[in-house]
C-alpha positions as CSV (number, residue, x, y, z in Angstrom):
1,X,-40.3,-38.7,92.6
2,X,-42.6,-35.6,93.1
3,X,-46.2,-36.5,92.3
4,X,-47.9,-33.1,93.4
5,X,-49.8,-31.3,90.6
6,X,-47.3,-28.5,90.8
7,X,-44.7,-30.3,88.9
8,X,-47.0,-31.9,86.8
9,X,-45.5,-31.9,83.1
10,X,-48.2,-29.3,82.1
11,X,-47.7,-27.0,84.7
12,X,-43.4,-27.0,84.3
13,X,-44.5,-26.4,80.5
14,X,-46.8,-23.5,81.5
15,X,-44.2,-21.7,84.5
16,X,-41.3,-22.2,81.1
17,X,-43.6,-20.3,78.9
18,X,-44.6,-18.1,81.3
19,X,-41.2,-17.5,82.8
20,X,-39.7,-17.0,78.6
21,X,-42.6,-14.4,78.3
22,X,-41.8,-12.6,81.7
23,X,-38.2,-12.7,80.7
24,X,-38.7,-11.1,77.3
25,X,-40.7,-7.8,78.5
26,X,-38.5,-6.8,81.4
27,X,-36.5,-5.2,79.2
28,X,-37.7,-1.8,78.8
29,X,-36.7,-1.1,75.2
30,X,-38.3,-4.7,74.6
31,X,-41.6,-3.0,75.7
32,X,-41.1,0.3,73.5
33,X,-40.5,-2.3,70.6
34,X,-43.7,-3.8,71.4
35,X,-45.8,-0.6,71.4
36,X,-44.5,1.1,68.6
37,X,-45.2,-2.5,66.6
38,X,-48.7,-1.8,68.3
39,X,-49.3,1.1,66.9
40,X,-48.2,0.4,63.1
41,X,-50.0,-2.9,63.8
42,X,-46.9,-4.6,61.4
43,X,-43.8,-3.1,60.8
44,X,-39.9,-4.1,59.3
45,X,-37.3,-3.6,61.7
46,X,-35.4,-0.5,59.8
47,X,-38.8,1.0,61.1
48,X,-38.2,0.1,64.4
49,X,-34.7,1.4,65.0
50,X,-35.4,4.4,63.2
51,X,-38.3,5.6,65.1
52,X,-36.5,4.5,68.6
53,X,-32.8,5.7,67.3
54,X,-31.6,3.1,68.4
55,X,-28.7,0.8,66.5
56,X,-30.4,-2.1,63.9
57,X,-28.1,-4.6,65.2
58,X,-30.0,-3.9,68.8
59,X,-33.8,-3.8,67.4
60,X,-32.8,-7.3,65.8
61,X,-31.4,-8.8,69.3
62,X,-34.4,-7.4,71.1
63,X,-36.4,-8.6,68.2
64,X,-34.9,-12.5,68.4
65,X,-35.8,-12.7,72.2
66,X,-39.8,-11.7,71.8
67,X,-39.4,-13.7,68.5
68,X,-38.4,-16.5,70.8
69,X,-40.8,-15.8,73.5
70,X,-43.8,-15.6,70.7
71,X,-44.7,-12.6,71.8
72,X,-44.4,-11.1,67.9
73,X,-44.5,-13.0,65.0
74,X,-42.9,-12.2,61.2
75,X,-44.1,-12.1,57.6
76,X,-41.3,-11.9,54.6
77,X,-42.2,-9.6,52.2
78,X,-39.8,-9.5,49.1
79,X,-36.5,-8.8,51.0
80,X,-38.4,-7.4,54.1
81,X,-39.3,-9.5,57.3
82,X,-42.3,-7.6,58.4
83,X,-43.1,-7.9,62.7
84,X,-46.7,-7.8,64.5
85,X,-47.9,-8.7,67.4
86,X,-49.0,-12.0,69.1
87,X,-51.7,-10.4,71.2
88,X,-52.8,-14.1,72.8
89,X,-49.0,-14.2,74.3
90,X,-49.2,-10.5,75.6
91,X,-52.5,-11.2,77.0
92,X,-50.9,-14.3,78.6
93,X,-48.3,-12.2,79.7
94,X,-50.8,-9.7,81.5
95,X,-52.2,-12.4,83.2
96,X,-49.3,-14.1,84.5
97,X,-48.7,-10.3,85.8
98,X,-51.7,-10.0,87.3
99,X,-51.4,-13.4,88.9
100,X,-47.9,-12.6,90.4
């Protein structure tokens, strides 16, 4: 068994978090998703395929995996699931970037 601190439990939990938030913004819609959500600061999802004419059933899958990564988070209002950003996990995500 590998004792080194590199595959210490806290560092395989940090590369899987980091490796989920890496894998989430290399898509480049994913990263359109995210700055338009920027910009409205919260926003439903009929918002977001509309302004990037792009299918709903698409701005929902893209929205699942940065959902998954924590890299936005959602509010229901009513009937609408509002989305805004996470900004710790995209800052974690620059600086996993930079570190690269």
């Amino acid at each position: 068994m590998n004792t080194s601190p590199l595959f210490s439990p806290v560092n395989r939990h940090r590369l899987k978090a980091s490796t989920a938030i890496m894998r989430a913004m290399a898509h480049p819609l994913r990263i359109e998703i995210i700055r338009y959500i920027d910009e409205c600061e919260t926003v439903c999802v009929n918002d977001i395929f509309e302004a990037l004419a792009i299918k709903q059933a698409v701005a929902s899958q893209h929205l699942r995996v940065l959902r998954q990564a924590e890299l936005v988070y959602t509010q229901r209002q009513g009937k609408f699931i509002f989305y805004a950003i996470h900004y710790d996990r995209i800052a974690l995500a620059a600086n996993i970037a930079r570190n690269i």
